[in-house]
N, C-alpha and C positions, 0 to 999 in steps of 0.2 A: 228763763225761756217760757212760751206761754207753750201747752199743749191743745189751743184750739186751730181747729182747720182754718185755715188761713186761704185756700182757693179761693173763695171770692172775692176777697183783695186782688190775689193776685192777676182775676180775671180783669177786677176795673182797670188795672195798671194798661191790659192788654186790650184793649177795647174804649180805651179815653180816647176820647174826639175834640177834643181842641186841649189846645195849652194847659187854661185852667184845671179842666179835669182831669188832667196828668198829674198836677203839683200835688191836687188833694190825693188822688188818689197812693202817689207812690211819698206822700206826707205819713200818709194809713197805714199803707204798708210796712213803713220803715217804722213806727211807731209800734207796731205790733213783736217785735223786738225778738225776731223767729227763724231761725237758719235757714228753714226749708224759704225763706224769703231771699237769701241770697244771691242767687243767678239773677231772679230778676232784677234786683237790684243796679248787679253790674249791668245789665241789660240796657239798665237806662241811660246810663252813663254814656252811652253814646247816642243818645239822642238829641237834639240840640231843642235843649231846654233848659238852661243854665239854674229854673227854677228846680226842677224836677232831680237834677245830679247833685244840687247841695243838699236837697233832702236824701238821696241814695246814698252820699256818701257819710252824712250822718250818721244814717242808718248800719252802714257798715263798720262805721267805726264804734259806735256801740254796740254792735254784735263781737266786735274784736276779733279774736286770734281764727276762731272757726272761719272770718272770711280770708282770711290771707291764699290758703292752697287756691280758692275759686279763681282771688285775683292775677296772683302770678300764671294760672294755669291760662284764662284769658284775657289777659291785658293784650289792648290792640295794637297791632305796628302799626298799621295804618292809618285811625284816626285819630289825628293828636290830639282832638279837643275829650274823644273819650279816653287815651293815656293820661292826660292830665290828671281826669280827675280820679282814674284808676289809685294812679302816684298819691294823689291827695291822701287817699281812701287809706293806702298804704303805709305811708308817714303819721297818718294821726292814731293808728293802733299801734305802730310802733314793734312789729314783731322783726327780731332777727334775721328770717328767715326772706326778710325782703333785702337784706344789708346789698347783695349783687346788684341787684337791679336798681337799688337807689344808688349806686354807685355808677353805675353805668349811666343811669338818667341824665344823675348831675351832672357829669363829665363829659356827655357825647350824645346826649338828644338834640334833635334840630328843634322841636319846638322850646321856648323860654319860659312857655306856662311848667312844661311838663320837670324843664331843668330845677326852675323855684320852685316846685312843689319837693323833688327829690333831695335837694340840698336841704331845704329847713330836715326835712325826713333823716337825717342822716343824723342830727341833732335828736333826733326824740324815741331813739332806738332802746329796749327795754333790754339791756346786755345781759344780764343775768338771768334771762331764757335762754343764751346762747347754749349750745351743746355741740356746735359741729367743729368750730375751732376756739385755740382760747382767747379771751375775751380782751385781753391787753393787743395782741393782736387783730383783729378786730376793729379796736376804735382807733389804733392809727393808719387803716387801713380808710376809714373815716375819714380823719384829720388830714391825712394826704390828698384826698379826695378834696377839700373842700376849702384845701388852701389852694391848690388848683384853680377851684371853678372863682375864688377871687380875682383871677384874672379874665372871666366870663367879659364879651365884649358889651351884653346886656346889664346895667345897674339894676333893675331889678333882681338879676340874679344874683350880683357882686351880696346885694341887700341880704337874700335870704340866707348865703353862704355864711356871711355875719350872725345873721341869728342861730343858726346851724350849728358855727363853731361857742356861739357861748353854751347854748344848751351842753354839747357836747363838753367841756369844760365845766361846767356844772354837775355836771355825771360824775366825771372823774374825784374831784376834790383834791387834798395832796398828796395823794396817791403816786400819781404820775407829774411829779413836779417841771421834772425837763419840758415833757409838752405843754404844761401850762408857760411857762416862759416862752416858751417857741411861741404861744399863740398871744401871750403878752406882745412878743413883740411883736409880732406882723401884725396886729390891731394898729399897734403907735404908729407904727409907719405907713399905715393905711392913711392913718387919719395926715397924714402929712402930704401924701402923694394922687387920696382919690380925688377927684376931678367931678364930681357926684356930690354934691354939697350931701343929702338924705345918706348916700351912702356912709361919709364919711360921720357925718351925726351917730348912724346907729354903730361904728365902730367906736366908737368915745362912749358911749351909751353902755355897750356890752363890755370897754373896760370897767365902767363904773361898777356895773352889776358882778363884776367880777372879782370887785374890790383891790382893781388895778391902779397903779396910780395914772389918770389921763394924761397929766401934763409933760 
């Protein structure tokens, strides 16, 4: 973390007057790689600047674990284009402590940005920070979750739900052999039943990677 005052960043972030001097500026900010940057960060998230929120959420996700309490404390019910990328934000640090609410996303968000964000998210969870319940409970708490949202009406979701479950399987190793079979199989039969050409690709894909046999 850097220890130099960072206000004047954070002034430009507050005081950019058009598009481009937003992207630089909250590009600056978020570069500056500094907690006390955090609020604003989310801040921007909801502002429609699709430039401006990938650099926030970058930035948050290389701040890590320190941003999680900010985010869960104000992720927005109301703007789905800023829960999106909140969820993004939240899935690519990968803290435990968001396991609820990615579970809740992928299963019962109305928007499908905000569902594919939390589904891959549920794949990239860093289990061994857990401490509030045990951790085998836990990932199939996951894996329940996200053999679910494979029946999401949106194939982008079906998509990221796929990626989701291999990460998550990938976690595991043979550890947990019966879930690995369970998710053996619903990939085969994925691939036999979805109707999603793309979908069904990355279900054969994430056998492979699985060292499943596809056929």
């Amino acid at each position: 973390m850097n220890n130099t005052d960072i206000s004047p960043l954070l002034e430009k972030v507050e005081t950019a007057d058009s598009a481009e001097s937003l992207l630089e500026a909250v590009e600056t900010l978020a570069n500056a790689d500094d907690e006390a940057s955090i609020p604003t960060l989310i801040k921007v998230l909801g502002y429609n600047n699709p430039g401006a929120s990938v650099a926030a959420v970058e930035g948050l996700i290389n701040l890590g674990d320190p941003a999680v309490p900010y985010l869960l404390e104000q992720i927005d019910g109301y703007n789905y284009g800023a829960r999106a990328w909140a969820t993004r934000a939240l899935a690519g640090i990968g803290h435990p402590h968001a396991l609820d609410l990615l579970i809740e996303a992928a299963s019962g968000d109305f928007s499908l940005s905000v569902r594919r964000a939390a589904a891959r998210g549920l794949g990239e969870i860093h289990w061994l920070k857990l401490c509030d319940e045990p951790i085998e409970k836990a990932q199939t708490r996951a894996l329940t979750t996200l053999l679910e949202v494979l029946k999401d009406p949106e194939w982008v979701v079906r998509y990221a739900a796929i990626v989701g479950l291999e990460k998550l399987a990938l976690s595991w190793g043979e550890a947990q052999a019966i879930a690995l079979t369970d998710i053996e199989k619903v990939l085969k039969d994925l691939i036999k039943t979805e109707s999603e050409l793309a979908v069904a690709l990355r279900a054969k894909w994430a056998l492979r990677n699985l060292s499943f046999d596809e056929n």
